[in-house]
MIDOSE-1310 file (N, C-alpha, C; in nm, 2 decimals, decimal comma, always signed):
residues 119
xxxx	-1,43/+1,62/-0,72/-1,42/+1,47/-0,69/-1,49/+1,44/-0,56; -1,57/+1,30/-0,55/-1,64/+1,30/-0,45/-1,62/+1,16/-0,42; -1,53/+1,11/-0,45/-1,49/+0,98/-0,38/-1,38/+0,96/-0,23; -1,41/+0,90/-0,21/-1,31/+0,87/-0,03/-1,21/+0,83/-0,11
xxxx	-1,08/+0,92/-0,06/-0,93/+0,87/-0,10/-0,88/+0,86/+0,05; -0,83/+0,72/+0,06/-0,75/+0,66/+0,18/-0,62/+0,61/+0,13; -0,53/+0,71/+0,21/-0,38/+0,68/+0,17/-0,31/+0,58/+0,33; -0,26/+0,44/+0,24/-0,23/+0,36/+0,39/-0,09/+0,37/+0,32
xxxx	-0,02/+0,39/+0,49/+0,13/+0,35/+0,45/+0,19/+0,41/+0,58; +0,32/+0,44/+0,63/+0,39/+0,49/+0,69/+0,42/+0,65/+0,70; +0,43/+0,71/+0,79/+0,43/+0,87/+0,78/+0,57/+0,88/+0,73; +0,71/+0,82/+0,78/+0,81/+0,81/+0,78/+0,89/+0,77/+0,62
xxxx	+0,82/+0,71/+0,56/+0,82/+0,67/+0,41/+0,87/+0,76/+0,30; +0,97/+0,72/+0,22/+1,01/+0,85/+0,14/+0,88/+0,86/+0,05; +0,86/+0,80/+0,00/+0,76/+0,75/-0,11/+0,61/+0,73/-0,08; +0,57/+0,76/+0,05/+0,46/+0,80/+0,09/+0,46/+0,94/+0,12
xxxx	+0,57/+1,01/+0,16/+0,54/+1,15/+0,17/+0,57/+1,21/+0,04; +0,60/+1,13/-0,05/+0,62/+1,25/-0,23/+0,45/+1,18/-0,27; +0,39/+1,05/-0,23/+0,26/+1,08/-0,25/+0,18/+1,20/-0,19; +0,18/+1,18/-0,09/+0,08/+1,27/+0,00/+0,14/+1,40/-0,02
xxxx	+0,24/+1,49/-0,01/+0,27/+1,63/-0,11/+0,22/+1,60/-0,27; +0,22/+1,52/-0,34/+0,15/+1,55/-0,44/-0,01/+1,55/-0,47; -0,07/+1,45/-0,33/-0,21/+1,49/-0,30/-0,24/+1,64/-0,25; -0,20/+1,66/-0,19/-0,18/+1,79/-0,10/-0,13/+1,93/-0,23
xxxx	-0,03/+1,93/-0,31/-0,07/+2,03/-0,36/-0,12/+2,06/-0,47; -0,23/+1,92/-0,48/-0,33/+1,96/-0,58/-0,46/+1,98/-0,51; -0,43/+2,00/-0,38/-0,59/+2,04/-0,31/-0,67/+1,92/-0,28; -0,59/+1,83/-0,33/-0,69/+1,67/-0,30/-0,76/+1,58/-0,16
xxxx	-0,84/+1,62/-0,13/-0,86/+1,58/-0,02/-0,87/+1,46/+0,03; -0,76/+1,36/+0,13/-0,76/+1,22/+0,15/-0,75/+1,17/+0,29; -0,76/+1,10/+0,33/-0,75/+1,03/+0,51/-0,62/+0,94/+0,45; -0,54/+1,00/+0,56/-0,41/+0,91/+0,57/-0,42/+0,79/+0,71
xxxx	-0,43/+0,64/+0,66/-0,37/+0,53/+0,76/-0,26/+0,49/+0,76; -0,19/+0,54/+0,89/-0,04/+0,44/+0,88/-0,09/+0,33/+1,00; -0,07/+0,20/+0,89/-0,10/+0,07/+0,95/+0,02/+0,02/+1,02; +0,10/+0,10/+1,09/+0,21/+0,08/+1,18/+0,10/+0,08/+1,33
xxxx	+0,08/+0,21/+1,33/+0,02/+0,27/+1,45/-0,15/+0,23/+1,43; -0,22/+0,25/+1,36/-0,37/+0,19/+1,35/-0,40/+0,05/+1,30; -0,28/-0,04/+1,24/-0,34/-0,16/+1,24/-0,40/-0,18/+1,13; -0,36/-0,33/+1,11/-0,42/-0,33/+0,95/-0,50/-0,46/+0,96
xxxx	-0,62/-0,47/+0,94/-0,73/-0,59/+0,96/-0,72/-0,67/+0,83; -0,73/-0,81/+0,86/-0,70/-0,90/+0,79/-0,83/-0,88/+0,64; -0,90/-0,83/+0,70/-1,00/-0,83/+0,56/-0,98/-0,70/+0,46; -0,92/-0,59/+0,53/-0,81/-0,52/+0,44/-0,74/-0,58/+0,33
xxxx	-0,63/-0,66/+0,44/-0,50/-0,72/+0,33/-0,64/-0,83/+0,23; -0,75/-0,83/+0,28/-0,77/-0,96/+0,20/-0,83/-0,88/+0,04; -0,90/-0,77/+0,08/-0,98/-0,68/-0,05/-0,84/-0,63/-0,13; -0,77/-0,59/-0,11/-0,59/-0,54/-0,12/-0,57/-0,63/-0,27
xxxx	-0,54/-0,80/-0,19/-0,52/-0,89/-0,28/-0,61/-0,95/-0,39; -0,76/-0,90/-0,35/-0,87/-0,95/-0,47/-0,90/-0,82/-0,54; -0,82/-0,77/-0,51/-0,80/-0,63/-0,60/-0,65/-0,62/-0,70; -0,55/-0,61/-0,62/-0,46/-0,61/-0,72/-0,33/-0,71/-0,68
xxxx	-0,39/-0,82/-0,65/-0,34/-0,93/-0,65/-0,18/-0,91/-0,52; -0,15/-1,05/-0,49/-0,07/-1,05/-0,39/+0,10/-0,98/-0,44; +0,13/-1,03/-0,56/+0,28/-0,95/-0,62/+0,33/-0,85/-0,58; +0,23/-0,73/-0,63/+0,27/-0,59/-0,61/+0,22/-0,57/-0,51
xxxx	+0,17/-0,65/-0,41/+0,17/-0,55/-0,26/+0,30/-0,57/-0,19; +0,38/-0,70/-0,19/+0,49/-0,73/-0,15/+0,61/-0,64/-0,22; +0,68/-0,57/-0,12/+0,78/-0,50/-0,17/+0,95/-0,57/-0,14; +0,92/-0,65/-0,25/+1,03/-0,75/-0,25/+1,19/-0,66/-0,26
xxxx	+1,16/-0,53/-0,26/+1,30/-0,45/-0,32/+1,33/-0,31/-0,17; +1,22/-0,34/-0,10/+1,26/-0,27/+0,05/+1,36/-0,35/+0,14; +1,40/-0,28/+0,26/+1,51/-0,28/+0,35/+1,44/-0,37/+0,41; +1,31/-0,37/+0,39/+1,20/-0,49/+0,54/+1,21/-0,60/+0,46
xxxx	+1,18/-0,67/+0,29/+1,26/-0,78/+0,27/+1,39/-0,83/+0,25; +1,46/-0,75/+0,25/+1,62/-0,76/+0,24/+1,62/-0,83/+0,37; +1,54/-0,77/+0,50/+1,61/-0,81/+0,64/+1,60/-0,96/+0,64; +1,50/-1,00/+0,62/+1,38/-1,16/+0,60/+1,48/-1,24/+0,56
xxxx	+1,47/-1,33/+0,64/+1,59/-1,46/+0,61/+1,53/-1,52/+0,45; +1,64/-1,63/+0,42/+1,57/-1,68/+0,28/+1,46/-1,79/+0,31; +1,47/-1,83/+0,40/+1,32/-1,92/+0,44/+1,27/-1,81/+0,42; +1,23/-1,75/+0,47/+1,10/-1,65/+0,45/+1,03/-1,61/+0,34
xxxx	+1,15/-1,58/+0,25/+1,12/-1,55/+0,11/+1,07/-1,64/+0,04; +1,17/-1,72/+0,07/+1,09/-1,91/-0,03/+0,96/-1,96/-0,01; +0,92/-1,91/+0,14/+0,76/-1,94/+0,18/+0,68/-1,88/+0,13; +0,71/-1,72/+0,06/+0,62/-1,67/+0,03/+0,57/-1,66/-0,15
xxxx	+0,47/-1,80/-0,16/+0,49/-1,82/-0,31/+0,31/-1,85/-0,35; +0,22/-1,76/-0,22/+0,09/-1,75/-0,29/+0,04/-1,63/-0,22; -0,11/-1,61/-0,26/-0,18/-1,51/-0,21/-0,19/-1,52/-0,04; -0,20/-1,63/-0,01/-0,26/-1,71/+0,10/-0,10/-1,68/+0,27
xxxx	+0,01/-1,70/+0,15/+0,17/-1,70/+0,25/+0,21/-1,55/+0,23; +0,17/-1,49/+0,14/+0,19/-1,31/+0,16/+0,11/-1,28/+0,25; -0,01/-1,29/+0,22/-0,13/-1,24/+0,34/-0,08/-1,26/+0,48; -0,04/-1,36/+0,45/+0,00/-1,40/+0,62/+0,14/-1,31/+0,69
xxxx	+0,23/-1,28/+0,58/+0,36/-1,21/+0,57/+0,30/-1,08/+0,61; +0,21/-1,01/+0,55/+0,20/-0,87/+0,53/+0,10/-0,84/+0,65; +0,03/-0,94/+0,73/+0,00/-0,91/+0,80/+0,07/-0,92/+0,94; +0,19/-0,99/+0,98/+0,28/-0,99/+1,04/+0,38/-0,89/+1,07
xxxx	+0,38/-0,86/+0,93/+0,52/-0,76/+0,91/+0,46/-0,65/+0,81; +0,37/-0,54/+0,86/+0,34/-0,47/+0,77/+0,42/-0,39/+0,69; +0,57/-0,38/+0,73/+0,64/-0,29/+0,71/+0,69/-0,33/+0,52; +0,65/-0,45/+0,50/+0,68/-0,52/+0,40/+0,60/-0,47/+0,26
xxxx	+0,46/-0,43/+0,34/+0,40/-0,42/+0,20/+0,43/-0,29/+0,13; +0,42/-0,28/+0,02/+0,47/-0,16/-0,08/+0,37/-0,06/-0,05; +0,45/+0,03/-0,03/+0,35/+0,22/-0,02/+0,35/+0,30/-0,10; +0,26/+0,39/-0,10/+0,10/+0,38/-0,04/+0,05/+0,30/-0,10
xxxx	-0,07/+0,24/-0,04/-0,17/+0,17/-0,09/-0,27/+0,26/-0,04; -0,33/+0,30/-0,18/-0,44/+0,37/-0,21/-0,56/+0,36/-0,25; -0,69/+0,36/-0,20/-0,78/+0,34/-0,22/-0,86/+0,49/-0,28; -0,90/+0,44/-0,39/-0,97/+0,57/-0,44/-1,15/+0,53/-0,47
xxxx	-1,21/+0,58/-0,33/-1,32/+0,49/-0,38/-1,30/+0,33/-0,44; -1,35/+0,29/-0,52/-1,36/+0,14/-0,58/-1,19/+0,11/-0,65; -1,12/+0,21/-0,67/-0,99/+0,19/-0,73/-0,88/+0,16/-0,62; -0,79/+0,08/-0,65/-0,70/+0,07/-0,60/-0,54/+0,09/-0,65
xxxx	-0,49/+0,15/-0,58/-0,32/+0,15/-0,61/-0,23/+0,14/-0,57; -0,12/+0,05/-0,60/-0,01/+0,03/-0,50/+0,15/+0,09/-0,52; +0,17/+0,19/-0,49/+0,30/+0,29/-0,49/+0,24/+0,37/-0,58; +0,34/+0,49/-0,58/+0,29/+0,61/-0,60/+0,34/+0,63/-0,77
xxxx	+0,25/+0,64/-0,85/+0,23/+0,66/-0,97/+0,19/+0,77/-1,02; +0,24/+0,90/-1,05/+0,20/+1,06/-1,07/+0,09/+1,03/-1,20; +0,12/+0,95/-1,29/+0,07/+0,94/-1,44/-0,06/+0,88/-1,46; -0,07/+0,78/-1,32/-0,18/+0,69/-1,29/-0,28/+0,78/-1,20
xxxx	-0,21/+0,87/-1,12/-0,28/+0,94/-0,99/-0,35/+1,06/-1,10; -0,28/+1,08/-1,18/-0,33/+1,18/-1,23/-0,49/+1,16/-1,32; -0,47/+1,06/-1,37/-0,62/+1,01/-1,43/-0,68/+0,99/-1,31; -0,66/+0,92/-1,23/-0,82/+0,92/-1,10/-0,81/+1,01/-1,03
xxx	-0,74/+1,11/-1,00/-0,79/+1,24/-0,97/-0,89/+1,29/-1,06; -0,91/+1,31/-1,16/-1,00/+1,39/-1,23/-1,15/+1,29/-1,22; -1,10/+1,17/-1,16/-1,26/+1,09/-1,14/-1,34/+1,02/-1,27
């Protein structure tokens, strides 16, 4: 496989680290970003969303929107008011977000990972 795999998300994450052990014990070689600590540039979240749209990057079923008052939630009802959310509060968006070369994925999918692993 000879494409750049970039795993973004939090080191701390249950569900980033059963990704990255399942990259890892298939030999898979990838660069991990946690956009806690490195930051996440607005043209990121923007390729993110013209990729797989604003829904599933918002992780409407984490402890980071549970905390979000209900204004917050009610605001966020386009590509344009997520972007602005997820870049505020990264803690919001769903992990990993994976870039596989030209592919993108958002949370950790074994059945999905397993087809673009083989490229």
């Amino acid at each position: 496989m000879n494409k750049t795999i970039t795993v973004h998300g939090i080191p701390n994450c249950d569900t980033v680290k059963k990704a990255r052990a399942w990259l890892a014990g298939r030999g898979i070689a990838y660069r991990f970003h946690d956009f806690k600590k490195d930051g996440l540039v607005p043209e990121k979240v923007d390729r993110w969303i013209a990729s797989a749209g604003w829904e599933p990057l918002v992780n409407r079923k984490g402890t980071t929107w549970r905390k979000l008052d209900g204004a917050t939630h009610e605001a966020v009802v386009d590509a344009a008011s997520a972007r602005e959310l997820m870049l505020r509060n990264v803690s919001v968006i769903k992990r990993p977000v994976v870039e596989w070369g030209d592919t993108l994925t958002v949370g950790f999918d074994p059945a999905r990972w397993e087809l673009l692993s083989r490229g």
